[in-house]
N, C-alpha and C positions, 0 to 999 in steps of 0.2 A: 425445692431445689434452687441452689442459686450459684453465679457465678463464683463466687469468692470460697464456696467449700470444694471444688473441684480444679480449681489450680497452682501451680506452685507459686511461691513467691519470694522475688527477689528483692532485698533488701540492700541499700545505698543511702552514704549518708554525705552527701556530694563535696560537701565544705571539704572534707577529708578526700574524698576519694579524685577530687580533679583538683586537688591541690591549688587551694583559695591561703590567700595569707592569713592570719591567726587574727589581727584584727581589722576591721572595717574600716578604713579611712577615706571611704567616697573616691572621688574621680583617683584619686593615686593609686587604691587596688583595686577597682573597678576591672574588671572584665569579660567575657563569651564564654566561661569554663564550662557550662552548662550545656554548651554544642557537642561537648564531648559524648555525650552522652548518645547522637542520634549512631555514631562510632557501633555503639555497644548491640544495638540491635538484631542486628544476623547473631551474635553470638548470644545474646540472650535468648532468641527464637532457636537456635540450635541447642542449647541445655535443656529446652522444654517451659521455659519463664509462662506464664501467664499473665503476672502481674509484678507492679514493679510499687515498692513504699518505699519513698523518697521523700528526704525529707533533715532537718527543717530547710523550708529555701527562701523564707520572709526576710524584710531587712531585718538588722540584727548588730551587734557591736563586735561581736565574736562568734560564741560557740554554733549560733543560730536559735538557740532554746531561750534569748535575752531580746525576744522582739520587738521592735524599737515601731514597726511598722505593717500592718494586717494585710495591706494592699497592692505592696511592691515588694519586685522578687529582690534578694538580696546580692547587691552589685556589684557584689564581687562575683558571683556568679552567671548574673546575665540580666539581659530585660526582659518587661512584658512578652514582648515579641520573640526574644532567643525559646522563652519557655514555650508560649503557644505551638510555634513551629515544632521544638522536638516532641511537643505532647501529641500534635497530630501524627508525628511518623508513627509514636507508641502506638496509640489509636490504631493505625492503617496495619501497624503488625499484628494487632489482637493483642494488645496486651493493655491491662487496664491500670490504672494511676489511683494510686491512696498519695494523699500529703498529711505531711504532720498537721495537729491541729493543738498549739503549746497556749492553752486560752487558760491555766492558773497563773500566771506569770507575764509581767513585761520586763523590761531591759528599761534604765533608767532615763535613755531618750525617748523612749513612746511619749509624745505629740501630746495627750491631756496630761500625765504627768510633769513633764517641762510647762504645760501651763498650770498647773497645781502649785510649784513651786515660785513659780510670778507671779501668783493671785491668790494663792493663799486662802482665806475663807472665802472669799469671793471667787473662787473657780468653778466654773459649775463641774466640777469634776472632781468636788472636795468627798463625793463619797464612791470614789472608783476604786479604791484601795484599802484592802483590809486592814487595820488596826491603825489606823493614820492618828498620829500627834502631833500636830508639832509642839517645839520644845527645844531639851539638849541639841536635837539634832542626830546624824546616825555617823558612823565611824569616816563616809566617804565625803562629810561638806555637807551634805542636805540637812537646810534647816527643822526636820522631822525623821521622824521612828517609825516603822509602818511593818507589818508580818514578809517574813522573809520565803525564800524557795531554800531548806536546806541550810539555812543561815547564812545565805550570800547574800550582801545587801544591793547585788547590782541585781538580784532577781525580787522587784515587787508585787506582793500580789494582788490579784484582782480582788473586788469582793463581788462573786459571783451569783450573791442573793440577792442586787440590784438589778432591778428590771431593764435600766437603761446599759448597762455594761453586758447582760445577754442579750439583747439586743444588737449591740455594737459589735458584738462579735457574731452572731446570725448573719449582720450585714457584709460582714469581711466572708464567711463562706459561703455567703450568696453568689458575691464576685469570684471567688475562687472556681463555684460551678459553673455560671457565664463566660466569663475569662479562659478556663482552661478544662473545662468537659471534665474537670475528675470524677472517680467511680468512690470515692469513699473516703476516709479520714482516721488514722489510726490519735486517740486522744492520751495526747501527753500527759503522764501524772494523774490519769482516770482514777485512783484513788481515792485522792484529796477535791476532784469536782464537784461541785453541788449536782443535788443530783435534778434540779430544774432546768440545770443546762443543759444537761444531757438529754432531757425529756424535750425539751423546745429545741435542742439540736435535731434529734430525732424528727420531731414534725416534721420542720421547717427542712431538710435535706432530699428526705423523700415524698416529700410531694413538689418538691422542684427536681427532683434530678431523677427519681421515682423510687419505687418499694424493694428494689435490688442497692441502692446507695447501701457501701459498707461502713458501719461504725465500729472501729476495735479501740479497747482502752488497755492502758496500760497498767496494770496492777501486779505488786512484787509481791502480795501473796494470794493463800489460796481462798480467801473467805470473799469472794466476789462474785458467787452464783447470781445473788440479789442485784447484783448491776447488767444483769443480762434479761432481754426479753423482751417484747412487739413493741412496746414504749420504748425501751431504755437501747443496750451496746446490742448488737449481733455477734460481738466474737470479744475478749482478752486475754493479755496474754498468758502462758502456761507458764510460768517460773516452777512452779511443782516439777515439773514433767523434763524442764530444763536443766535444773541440779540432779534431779533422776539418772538422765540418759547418763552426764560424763558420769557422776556418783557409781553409780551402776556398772558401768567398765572397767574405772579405774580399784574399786577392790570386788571386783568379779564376783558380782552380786547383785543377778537379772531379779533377785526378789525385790528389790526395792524398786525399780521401775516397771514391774509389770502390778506391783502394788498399788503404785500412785494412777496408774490407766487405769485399774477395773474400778478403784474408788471412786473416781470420775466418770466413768461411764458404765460403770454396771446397770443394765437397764432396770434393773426391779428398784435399788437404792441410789446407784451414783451422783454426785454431786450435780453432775454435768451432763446426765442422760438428755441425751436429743439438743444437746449442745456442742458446739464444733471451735472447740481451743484452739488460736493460734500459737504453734510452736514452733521452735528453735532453737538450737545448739549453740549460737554468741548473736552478740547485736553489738551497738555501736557504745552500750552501757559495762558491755563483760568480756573479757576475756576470753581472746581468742579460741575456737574448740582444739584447734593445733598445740597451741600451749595450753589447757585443759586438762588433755588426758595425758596420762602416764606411760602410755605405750602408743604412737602412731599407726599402729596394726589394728588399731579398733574403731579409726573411724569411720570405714568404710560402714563399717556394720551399725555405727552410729547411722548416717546418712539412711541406711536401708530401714530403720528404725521409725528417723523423722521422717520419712516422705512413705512409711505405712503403717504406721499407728492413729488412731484417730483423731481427726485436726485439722487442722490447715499448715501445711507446710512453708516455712520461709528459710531461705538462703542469703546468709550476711554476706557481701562483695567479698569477695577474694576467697574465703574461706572453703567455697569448692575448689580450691586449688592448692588446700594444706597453709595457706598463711597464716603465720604464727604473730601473736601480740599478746603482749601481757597488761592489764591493767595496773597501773601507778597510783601513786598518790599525790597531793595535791594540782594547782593549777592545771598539771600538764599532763593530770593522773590517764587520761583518755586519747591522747594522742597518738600510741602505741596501737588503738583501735580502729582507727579512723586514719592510718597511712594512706597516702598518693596511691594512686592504681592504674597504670596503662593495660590496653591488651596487650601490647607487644610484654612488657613485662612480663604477666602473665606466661608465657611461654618456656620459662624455667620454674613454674610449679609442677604440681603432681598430677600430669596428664593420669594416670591410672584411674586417680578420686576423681575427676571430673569425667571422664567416660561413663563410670559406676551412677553417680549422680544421672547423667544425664540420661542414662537407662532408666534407672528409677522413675525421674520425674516422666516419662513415656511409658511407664507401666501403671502409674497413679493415674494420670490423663483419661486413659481407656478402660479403669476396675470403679463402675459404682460400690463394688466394696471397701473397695480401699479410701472411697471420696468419702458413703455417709453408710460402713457398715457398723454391723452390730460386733462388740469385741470379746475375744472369752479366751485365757489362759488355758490351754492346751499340755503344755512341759513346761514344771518351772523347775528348774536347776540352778547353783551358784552359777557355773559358766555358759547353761546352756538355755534358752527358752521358745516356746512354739507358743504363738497365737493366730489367732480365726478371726477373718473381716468376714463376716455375711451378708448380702442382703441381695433380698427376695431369691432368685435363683442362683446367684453367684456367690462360689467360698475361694476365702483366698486362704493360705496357710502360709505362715512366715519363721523361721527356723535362724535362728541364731548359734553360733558356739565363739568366745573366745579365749576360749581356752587355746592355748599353744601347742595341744595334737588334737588328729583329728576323729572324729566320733561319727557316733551312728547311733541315733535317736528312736527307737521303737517304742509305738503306743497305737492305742485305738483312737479314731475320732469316728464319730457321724456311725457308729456301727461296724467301723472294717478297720482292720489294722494296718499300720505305715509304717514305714522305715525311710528315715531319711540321714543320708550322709552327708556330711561335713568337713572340711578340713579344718584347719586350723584359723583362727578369728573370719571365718566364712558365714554367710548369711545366702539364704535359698527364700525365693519366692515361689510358691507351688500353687495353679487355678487348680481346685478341685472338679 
């Protein structure tokens, strides 16, 4: 058992959410945005937060995912010191700290590439970078061509089969756990990582920070069992499960998502038996769950969903509160995700879903069922479905309908027969 499978978690992606300017320009946008945050506190300790993945907060040119710099927080957001301080309030509230950890990729100012391009064969830095030529040169001035992030050429990459470049970044999360006590690192792009970083991250985290440090990677599909394990990730994220849940409401069709849970966690075959998915309904990459689904009447039932299906549960900012964003396309394709957010704001979203939520996350808190049980399809119906968290003495049973009238579900479990009522897009949690 460990910390990270038994709490919920909130999700912030600050540049956006305290409203930082779009790019970087040293002392001119410089400033404290990140004090905002000690603000958020009581109210994250009153929805039930456990934990909070924040992130990216290194220096950076823009997005924050273009890091220019491993060791300083980014300045538009705050200092050393603004981050230490609210990280110890976190701390004192019980809530633990994941930071991004974006180690495929720098931003075209990171410190040995600016001297790469001064020194040229003679940098000692000439082999930091995967596919490095120089030559033509690349589309933005740099006299060199080098593998891209996604084909953007202000994102270059590392070459992470260099001994000395994972290192250099061991050294940066070394200070990250000195500097600011975090509990773990969700890895950007886990993917595309060699997988020696991951293994020398692993070392090197838990036995400085210890054998509870959380590693989660990021991976957009499902063929990533093999990056999880004592060596390797503790958790990635569920994209399966995440196109499931809206997929699944929006043409009322609990078969497709109670399909993608038993394949992954059927204990005799599942993918992911005795593995615990982080999941979620948007992030700071997708499209709002508010603009998602088709009907706003079903997300309650979503919510009831993620925070007791098997997993680790996370909450994107605002979106316990019905905030709607759509995803775009180019430069500015992500902005719409990543809106400014006060609490006072807050205050004209949907008290209702944030009640519900915060029930939830106080029902998961207190159910070893519901944190590391066993999962098994009970009723599966297009509008309707029941499943079973077990473990050791405690059953939990969960009932969905969203269909728009309301039913009454009758079946056997465990030997005795049940009946459970429903209204319409309603969802019941039942201790057996």
């Amino acid at each position: 058992m460990s910390w990270y499978n038994e709490v919920t978690f909130y999700h912030i992606y600050p540049l956006g959410a305290f409203d930082a300017p779009k790019k970087n320009e040293g002392g001119q946008t410089a400033g404290h945005r990140i004090l905002n945050l000690s603000d958020w506190i009581p109210y994250l300790k009153e929805i039930g937060i456990g934990a909070l993945y924040i992130g990216p907060i290194f220096e950076s040119v823009s997005h924050g995912y273009d890091t220019t710099d491993y060791f300083t927080p980014d300045a538009r957001l705050g200092t050393k010191e603004d981050f230490q301080n609210v990280f110890v309030e976190l701390h004192e509230a019980g809530i633990k700290i994941v930071l991004d950890g974006v180690f495929n990729h720098v931003g075209r100012k990171f410190a040995p590439y600016q001297d790469l391009l001064k020194n040229r064969d003679t940098s000692p830095y000439r082999d930091w970078f995967r596919g490095l030529s120089f030559g033509p040169g690349n589309p933005l001035g740099d006299p060199c061509t080098y593998e891209t992030w996604g084909g953007d050429w202000n994102l270059v990459k590392l070459e992470l089969a260099n001994p000395d470049v994972r290192s250099y970044l061991l050294s940066a999360v070394g200070s990250w756990i000195d500097d600011y006590d975090i509990d773990g690192i969700r890895l950007d792009t886990a993917d595309v990582l060699h997988p020696d970083l991951i293994r020398d991250l692993n070392r090197f985290a838990k036995v400085k920070k210890g054998p509870d440090f959380w590693l989660m990677g990021e991976f957009m599909n499902i063929a990533n069992c093999q990056m999880m394990g004592p060596d390797l990730l503790d958790s990635v994220t569920n994209y399966e499960c995440w196109k499931g849940l809206y997929s699944a409401v929006n043409s009322r069709n609990y078969f497709e998502i109670s399909y993608a849970i038993n394949r992954q966690t059927n204990p005799e075959w599942g993918m992911y038996r005795g593995k615990y998915l982080y999941n979620f309904l948007d992030n700071h990459d997708q499209t709002r769950i508010a603009s998602q689904v088709t009907d706003r009447r079903t997300l309650k039932n979503l919510y009831t969903m993620l925070l007791t299906m098997p997993g680790i549960p996370s909450i994107y900012y605002g979106s316990e509160w019905g905030m709607e964003g759509k995803k775009g396309i180019g430069e500015s394709a992500d902005y719409e995700l990543r809106k400014p957010m006060t609490l006072d704001a807050l205050k004209a979203g949907d008290h209702e879903l944030l009640g519900h939520i915060a029930v939830l996350c106080e029902i998961r808190s207190s159910s070893k069922a519901l944190q590391y049980g066993s999962y098994q399809n009970v009723v599966e119906k297009n509008e309707q479905l029941v499943y079973a968290r077990s473990y050791q003495d405690e059953t939990v049973l969960v009932a969905f309908n969203i269909s728009g009238r309301p039913c009454a579900l009758e079946f056997s479990f465990d030997g005795r027969p049940q009946r459970i009522e429903l209204q319409s897009f309603d969802s019941r949690i039942l201790f057996m």
